[in-house]
N, C-alpha and C positions, 0 to 999 in steps of 0.2 A: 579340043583338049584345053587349050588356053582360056577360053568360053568359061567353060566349065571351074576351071579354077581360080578363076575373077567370081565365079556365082557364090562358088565357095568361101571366099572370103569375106566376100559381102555377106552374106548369111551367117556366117560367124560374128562379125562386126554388129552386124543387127542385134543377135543374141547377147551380146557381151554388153551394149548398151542397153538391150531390154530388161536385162541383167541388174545392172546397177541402179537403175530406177527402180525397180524390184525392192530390192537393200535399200534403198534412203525410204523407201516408204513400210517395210517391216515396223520400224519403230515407235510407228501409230498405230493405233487402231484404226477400224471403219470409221467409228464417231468421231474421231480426232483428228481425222483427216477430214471430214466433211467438216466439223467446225471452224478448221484452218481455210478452205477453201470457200464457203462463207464470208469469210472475214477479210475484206480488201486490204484494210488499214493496217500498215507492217508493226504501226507501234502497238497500234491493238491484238498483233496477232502476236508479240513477244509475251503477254499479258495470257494469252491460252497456252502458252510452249510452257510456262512457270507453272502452271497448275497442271500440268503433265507432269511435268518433273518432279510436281509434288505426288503424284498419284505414285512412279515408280520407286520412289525413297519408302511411301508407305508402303508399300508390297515387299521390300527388301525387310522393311520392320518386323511383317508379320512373319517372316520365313523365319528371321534370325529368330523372335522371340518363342518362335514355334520348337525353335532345335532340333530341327530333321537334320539329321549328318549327310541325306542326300539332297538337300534344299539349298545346297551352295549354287548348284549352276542353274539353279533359276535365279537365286540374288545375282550372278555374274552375268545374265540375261539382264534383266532389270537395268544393273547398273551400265551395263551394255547401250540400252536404250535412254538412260537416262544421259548420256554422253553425246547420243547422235541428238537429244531434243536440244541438248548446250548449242551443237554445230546450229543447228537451225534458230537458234535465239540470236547466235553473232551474223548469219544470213540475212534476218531480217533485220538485226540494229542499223546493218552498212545500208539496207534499203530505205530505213526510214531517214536513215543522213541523207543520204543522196537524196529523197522527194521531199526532204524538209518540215516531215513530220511530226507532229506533237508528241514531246519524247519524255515530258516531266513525270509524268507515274510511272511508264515503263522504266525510268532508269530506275527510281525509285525502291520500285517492287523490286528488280536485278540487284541492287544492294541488301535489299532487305529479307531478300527468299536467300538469295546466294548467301550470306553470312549464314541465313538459318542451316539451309541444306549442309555447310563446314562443317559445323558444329556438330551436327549427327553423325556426318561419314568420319571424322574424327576420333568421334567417339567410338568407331566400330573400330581402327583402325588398333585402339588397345584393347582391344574386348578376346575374348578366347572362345571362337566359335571352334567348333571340332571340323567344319566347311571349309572356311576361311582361305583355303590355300586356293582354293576355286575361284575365287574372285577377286585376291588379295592385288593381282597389279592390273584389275578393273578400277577397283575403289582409287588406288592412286591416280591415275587416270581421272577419275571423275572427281576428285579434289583440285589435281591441279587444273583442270579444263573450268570446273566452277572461278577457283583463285581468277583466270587468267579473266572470266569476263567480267567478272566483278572490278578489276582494276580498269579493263577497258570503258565500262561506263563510269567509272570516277571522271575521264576524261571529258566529261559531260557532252551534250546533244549534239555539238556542231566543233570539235577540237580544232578544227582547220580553224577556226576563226578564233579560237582561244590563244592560237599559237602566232599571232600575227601580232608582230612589232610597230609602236610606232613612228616614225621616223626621226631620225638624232640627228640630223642637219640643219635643222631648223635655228632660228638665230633666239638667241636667249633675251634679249630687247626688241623691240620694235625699233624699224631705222629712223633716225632724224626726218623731222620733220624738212618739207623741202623751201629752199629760199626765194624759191620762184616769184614767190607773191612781195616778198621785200623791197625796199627803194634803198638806193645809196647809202643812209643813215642808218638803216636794220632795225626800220620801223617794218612790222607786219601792216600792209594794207590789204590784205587778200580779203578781209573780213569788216571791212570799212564800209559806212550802209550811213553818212554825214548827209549827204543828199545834194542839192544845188546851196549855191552861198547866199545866205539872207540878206535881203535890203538892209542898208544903213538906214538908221531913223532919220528923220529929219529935226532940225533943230527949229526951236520955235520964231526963229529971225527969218529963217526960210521957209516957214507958213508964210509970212506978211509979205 
């Protein structure tokens, strides 16, 4: 009996994990996930999650501009996914910090796509779709999720090091020089290079 309901749990555990892997991979396609998994380089692969995020923005376009009053929950699908490809862009920023990755066009493009991406959901935000209730606290959602990583890479590529102080104990002069090398009088000879003392000449009484 106890067997048995150890198996049981395990098999559910299994499931619930087979599960969730399940869900974090919905939000791709086949292609997009084989291009992701292709691509070793995490800053290169923030560079394919942008151009995803731009495919599901243009699929919310075409719905809205289409005006099906039943085309809401696929924009709240979209923008659904468009949300989980944010989580996997801030996944792979923390991986390319930690391996030290070349981060200058990826943060780049996360400025430059993410202000663009605002600027639309914004714009839906006052628009009067007849859907809209469908998706309406998706969009915010994917606003603030955009806002949040676009501040995070302002941070720029390596913030640990942006944020390091340099030290304020340091002495504002250089200390005196030391008297070691002085004689009694506070002549410096430390630097004295006279050599041995030269012959007196001889006077010409002392030739003869």
């Amino acid at each position: 009996m106890i067997k048995t309901l150890i198996l049981s749990i395990v098999i559910t555990i299994v499931g619930l994990e087979t599960a969730v892997c399940q869900n974090r991979r919905e939000f791709l396609s086949p292609d997009e996930i084989n291009s992701i998994q292709d691509e070793q380089d995490s800053g290169k692969r923030i560079l394919l999650y942008l151009q995803f995020a731009a495919r599901r923005l243009d699929a919310v376009r075409e719905k809205i501009t289409a005006g099906d009053a039943k085309g809401g929950r696929a924009v709240q699908q979209y923008l659904s996914e468009y949300n989980s490809i944010w989580d996997a862009v801030a996944d792979s920023l923390e991986t390319a910090r930690q391996q030290r990755a070349s981060l200058d066009k990826p943060i780049k493009e996360v400025q430059s796509k993410g202000t663009e991406f605002l600027r639309y959901m914004q714009s839906l935000q006052g628009g009067k779709s007849a859907s809209r209730s469908d998706y309406e606290f998706t969009l915010e959602e994917a606003i603030d999720t955009t806002k949040d990583e676009v501040a995070e890479v302002k941070k720029g590529a390596f913030p640990e090091v942006n944020a390091r102080k340099p030290p304020t104990d340091l002495p504002a002069a250089p200390p005196p020089r030391s008297k070691a090398g002085s004689d009694k009088s506070g002549s410096d000879k430390s630097g004295s290079e006279e050599g041995p003392p030269r012959k007196k000449s001889r006077t010409p009484s002392q030739n003869q």
